[in-house]
C-alpha positions in Angstrom: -52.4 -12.1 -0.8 -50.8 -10.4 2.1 -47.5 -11.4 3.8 -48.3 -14.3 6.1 -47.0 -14.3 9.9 -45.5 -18.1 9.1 -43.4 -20.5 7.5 -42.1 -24.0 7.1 -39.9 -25.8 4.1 -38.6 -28.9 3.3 -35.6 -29.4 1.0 -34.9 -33.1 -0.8 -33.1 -33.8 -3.5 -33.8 -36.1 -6.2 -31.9 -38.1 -8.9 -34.1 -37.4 -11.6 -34.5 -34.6 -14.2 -36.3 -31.4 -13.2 -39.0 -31.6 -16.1 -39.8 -35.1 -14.5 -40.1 -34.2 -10.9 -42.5 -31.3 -12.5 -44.5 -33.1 -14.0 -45.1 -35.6 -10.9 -45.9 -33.1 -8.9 -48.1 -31.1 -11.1 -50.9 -34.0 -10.1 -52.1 -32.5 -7.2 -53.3 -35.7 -6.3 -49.8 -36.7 -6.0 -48.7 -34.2 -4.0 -52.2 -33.9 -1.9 -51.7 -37.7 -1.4 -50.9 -37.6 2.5 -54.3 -35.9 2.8 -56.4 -38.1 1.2 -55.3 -41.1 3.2 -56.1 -41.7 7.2 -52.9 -40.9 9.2 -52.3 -40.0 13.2 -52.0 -36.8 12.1 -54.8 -36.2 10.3 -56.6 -38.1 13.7 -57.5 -41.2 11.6 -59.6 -39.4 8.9 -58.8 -38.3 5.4 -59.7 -35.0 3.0 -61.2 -35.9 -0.6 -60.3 -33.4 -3.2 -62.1 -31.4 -6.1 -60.8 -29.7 -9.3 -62.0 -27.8 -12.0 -61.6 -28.5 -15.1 -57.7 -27.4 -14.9 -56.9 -29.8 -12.7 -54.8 -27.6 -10.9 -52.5 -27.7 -13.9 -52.9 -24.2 -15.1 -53.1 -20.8 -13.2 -56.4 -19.3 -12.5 -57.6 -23.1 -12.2 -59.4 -23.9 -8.2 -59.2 -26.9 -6.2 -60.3 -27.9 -2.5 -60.7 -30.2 -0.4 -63.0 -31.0 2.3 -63.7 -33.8 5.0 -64.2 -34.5 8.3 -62.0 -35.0 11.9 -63.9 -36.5 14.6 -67.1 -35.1 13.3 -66.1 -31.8 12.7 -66.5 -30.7 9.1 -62.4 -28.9 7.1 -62.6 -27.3 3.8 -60.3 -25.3 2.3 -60.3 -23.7 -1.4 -57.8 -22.7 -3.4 -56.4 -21.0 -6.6 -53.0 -22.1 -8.7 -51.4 -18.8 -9.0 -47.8 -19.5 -10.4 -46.9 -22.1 -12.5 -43.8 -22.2 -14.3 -42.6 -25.6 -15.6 -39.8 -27.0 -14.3 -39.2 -24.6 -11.9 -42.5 -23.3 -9.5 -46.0 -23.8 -8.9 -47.6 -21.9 -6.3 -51.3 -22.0 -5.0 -53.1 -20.1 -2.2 -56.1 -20.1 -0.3 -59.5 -18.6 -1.4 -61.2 -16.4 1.4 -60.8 -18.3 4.8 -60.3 -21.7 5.4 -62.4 -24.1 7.7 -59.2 -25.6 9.4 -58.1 -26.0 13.0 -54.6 -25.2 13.1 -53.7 -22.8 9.6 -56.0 -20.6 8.6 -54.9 -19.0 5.0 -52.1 -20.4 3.1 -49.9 -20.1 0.4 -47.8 -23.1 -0.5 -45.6 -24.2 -3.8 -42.7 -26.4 -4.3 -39.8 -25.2 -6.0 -37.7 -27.3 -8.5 -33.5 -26.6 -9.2 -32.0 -28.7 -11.7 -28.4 -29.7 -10.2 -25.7 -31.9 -11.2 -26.9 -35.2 -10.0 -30.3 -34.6 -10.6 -33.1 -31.5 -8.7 -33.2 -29.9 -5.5 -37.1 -30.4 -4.5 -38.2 -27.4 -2.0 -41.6 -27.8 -0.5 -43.2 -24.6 1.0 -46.0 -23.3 2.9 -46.7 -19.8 4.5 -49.1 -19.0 6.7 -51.1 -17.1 9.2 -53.3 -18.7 12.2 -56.9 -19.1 12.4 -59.0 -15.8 13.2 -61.1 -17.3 15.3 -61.7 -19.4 18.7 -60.8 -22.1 19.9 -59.0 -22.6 16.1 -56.0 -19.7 17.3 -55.4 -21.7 20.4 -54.8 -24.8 18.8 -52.6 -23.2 15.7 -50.6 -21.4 18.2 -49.9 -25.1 20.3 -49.7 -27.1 16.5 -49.5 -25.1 13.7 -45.4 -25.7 13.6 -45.8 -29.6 13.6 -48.6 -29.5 11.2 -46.9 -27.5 8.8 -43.9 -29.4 9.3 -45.4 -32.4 8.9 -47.3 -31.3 5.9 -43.8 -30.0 3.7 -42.4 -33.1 5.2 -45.2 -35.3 3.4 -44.9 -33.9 0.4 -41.5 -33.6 -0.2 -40.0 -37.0 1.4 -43.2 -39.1 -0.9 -42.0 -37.0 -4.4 -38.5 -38.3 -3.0 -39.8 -41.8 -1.9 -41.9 -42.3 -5.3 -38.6 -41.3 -7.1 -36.3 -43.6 -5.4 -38.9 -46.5 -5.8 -39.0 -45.6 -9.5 -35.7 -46.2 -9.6 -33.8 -42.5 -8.9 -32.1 -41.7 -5.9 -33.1 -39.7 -3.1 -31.0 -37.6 -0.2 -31.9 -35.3 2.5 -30.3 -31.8 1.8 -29.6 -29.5 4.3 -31.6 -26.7 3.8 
Protein backbone atom coordinates (compact mmCIF):
# COMPACT_ATOMS: atom_id res chain seq x y z
CA UNK A 1 0.00 0.00 0.00
CA UNK A 2 1.00 3.50 -0.90
CA UNK A 3 2.35 6.16 1.61
CA UNK A 4 -0.68 7.65 3.27
CA UNK A 5 -1.19 11.66 3.59
CA UNK A 6 -1.75 11.02 7.70
CA UNK A 7 -0.78 10.10 10.96
CA UNK A 8 -1.43 9.76 14.63
CA UNK A 9 0.41 7.66 17.63
CA UNK A 10 0.02 6.99 21.01
CA UNK A 11 2.93 6.00 23.30
CA UNK A 12 2.14 4.14 26.98
CA UNK A 13 4.23 2.34 28.82
CA UNK A 14 3.51 -0.66 30.64
CA UNK A 15 4.94 -2.67 33.68
CA UNK A 16 4.73 -5.94 32.21
CA UNK A 17 6.81 -8.11 29.89
CA UNK A 18 6.80 -7.49 26.21
CA UNK A 19 5.74 -11.26 25.28
CA UNK A 20 2.66 -10.45 27.52
CA UNK A 21 1.54 -7.19 26.22
CA UNK A 22 1.87 -9.24 22.77
CA UNK A 23 -0.10 -11.57 23.36
CA UNK A 24 -2.93 -9.28 24.80
CA UNK A 25 -3.05 -7.38 22.10
CA UNK A 26 -2.80 -10.06 19.50
CA UNK A 27 -6.84 -10.60 20.26
CA UNK A 28 -8.06 -8.12 18.06
CA UNK A 29 -11.06 -8.18 20.03
CA UNK A 30 -9.06 -6.69 22.71
CA UNK A 31 -7.58 -4.10 20.93
CA UNK A 32 -10.88 -3.46 18.60
CA UNK A 33 -12.75 -3.33 22.04
CA UNK A 34 -13.59 0.59 21.97
CA UNK A 35 -15.33 -0.25 18.64
CA UNK A 36 -17.50 -2.72 19.60
CA UNK A 37 -19.03 -0.86 22.48
CA UNK A 38 -21.47 2.39 22.10
CA UNK A 39 -19.36 5.54 22.93
CA UNK A 40 -20.03 9.61 22.06
CA UNK A 41 -17.68 9.06 19.57
CA UNK A 42 -18.78 6.39 17.81
CA UNK A 43 -22.51 8.57 18.11
CA UNK A 44 -23.96 6.02 20.47
CA UNK A 45 -23.55 2.98 18.11
CA UNK A 46 -21.11 0.15 17.99
CA UNK A 47 -19.10 -2.00 15.04
CA UNK A 48 -19.30 -5.94 15.34
CA UNK A 49 -16.31 -7.75 14.00
CA UNK A 50 -15.50 -10.79 11.71
CA UNK A 51 -12.39 -13.06 11.30
CA UNK A 52 -11.27 -15.75 9.39
CA UNK A 53 -10.13 -18.58 10.52
CA UNK A 54 -6.72 -16.73 11.64
CA UNK A 55 -8.17 -14.74 13.89
CA UNK A 56 -6.14 -12.00 12.89
CA UNK A 57 -3.23 -13.89 14.58
CA UNK A 58 -1.31 -14.70 11.49
CA UNK A 59 -0.36 -12.64 8.43
CA UNK A 60 -2.37 -13.06 5.24
CA UNK A 61 -5.35 -13.67 7.78
CA UNK A 62 -8.70 -10.80 7.04
CA UNK A 63 -10.86 -9.31 9.48
CA UNK A 64 -13.69 -6.48 9.33
CA UNK A 65 -16.00 -4.92 10.82
CA UNK A 66 -19.20 -3.44 10.01
CA UNK A 67 -22.24 -1.56 11.64
CA UNK A 68 -24.23 1.16 11.66
CA UNK A 69 -24.23 5.25 12.81
CA UNK A 70 -27.50 6.89 12.78
CA UNK A 71 -28.66 4.59 10.00
CA UNK A 72 -25.97 4.81 7.91
CA UNK A 73 -24.25 1.50 7.11
CA UNK A 74 -19.47 1.49 8.02
CA UNK A 75 -17.54 -1.43 6.90
CA UNK A 76 -14.16 -1.77 6.66
CA UNK A 77 -11.88 -4.95 5.68
CA UNK A 78 -8.62 -5.68 6.38
CA UNK A 79 -5.47 -7.91 6.10
CA UNK A 80 -2.71 -8.66 8.99
CA UNK A 81 0.40 -7.92 7.12
CA UNK A 82 3.30 -7.95 9.74
CA UNK A 83 3.39 -9.76 12.66
CA UNK A 84 6.35 -10.26 14.59
CA UNK A 85 5.96 -11.44 18.18
CA UNK A 86 6.85 -9.37 20.71
CA UNK A 87 7.67 -6.64 18.82
CA UNK A 88 4.88 -5.53 15.67
CA UNK A 89 1.80 -6.36 14.22
CA UNK A 90 0.58 -4.37 11.46
CA UNK A 91 -2.78 -4.57 9.39
CA UNK A 92 -4.20 -2.51 6.61
CA UNK A 93 -7.24 -1.91 4.78
CA UNK A 94 -8.63 -4.01 1.83
CA UNK A 95 -9.84 -1.80 -1.25
CA UNK A 96 -11.76 1.19 0.22
CA UNK A 97 -13.42 1.56 3.23
CA UNK A 98 -17.15 2.60 3.91
CA UNK A 99 -16.18 5.13 6.68
CA UNK A 100 -16.93 8.82 7.21
CA UNK A 101 -13.89 10.41 8.37
CA UNK A 102 -10.66 7.80 7.21
CA UNK A 103 -10.87 6.28 4.24
CA UNK A 104 -7.76 3.56 3.85
CA UNK A 105 -5.69 2.68 6.79
CA UNK A 106 -2.77 1.08 7.91
CA UNK A 107 -2.44 0.70 11.69
CA UNK A 108 -0.11 -1.55 14.14
CA UNK A 109 1.16 -1.18 17.60
CA UNK A 110 4.61 -1.53 18.33
CA UNK A 111 6.04 -3.29 21.46
CA UNK A 112 9.91 -2.18 23.16
CA UNK A 113 10.92 -4.15 26.03
CA UNK A 114 12.50 -1.51 28.63
CA UNK A 115 13.81 -1.67 31.99
CA UNK A 116 10.68 -1.50 33.95
CA UNK A 117 8.66 -3.26 31.83
CA UNK A 118 7.45 -2.22 27.46
CA UNK A 119 6.93 0.88 25.68
CA UNK A 120 3.39 0.32 23.93
CA UNK A 121 3.18 2.51 20.56
CA UNK A 122 -0.21 2.55 18.92
CA UNK A 123 -0.28 3.67 15.26
CA UNK A 124 -2.46 4.56 12.44
CA UNK A 125 -1.78 6.09 8.91
CA UNK A 126 -4.03 7.31 6.78
CA UNK A 127 -5.50 9.13 3.79
CA UNK A 128 -9.17 10.77 3.68
CA UNK A 129 -12.15 9.53 2.08
CA UNK A 130 -12.33 9.91 -1.87
CA UNK A 131 -15.46 10.83 -1.94
CA UNK A 132 -18.37 13.47 -0.90
CA UNK A 133 -19.53 14.60 1.71
CA UNK A 134 -16.99 11.78 3.48
CA UNK A 135 -13.69 14.33 2.55
CA UNK A 136 -15.45 17.18 4.20
CA UNK A 137 -16.04 15.53 7.29
CA UNK A 138 -12.29 13.80 7.43
CA UNK A 139 -10.86 17.05 6.73
CA UNK A 140 -13.07 18.75 9.96
CA UNK A 141 -12.45 15.10 12.19
CA UNK A 142 -10.22 12.92 10.93
CA UNK A 143 -7.39 14.21 13.57
CA UNK A 144 -9.72 13.64 16.71
CA UNK A 145 -10.92 10.44 15.41
CA UNK A 146 -7.63 9.10 14.85
CA UNK A 147 -6.57 10.41 17.97
CA UNK A 148 -9.14 9.19 19.80
CA UNK A 149 -8.80 5.81 18.14
CA UNK A 150 -4.62 5.29 19.15
CA UNK A 151 -5.80 6.86 22.34
CA UNK A 152 -8.44 3.87 22.92
CA UNK A 153 -6.29 1.41 22.19
CA UNK A 154 -3.29 2.12 23.82
CA UNK A 155 -4.59 3.83 27.34
CA UNK A 156 -7.25 0.26 27.61
CA UNK A 157 -3.91 -2.33 26.88
CA UNK A 158 -2.48 0.17 29.68
CA UNK A 159 -5.72 0.31 31.79
CA UNK A 160 -6.23 -3.69 31.55
CA UNK A 161 -2.48 -4.01 32.63
CA UNK A 162 -2.69 -1.83 35.54
CA UNK A 163 -5.95 -3.55 36.66
CA UNK A 164 -4.16 -6.85 36.30
CA UNK A 165 -1.95 -5.74 38.50
CA UNK A 166 1.13 -3.93 36.40
CA UNK A 167 1.67 -0.42 36.28
CA UNK A 168 0.91 2.00 33.72
CA UNK A 169 2.60 5.66 32.77
CA UNK A 170 2.04 8.06 30.01
CA UNK A 171 5.33 8.51 28.02
CA UNK A 172 6.15 11.27 26.20
CA UNK A 173 6.25 10.46 22.87
Amino acid sequence: MPAMSRSNETIVGIECAAETVFAYLDDHRHLGAHMSTSSWMMLGSKMHYEFDAGEARLIGSKFGFHGKILGIALSAEQVVTIRTPPKLKVWETIGAPSLWVIGRYRMGFEIVPEARGSRLRVFIEYDLPEAEPSRWLGLIFANAYARWCTGRMAKDAARYFATAGAQAVPLKG
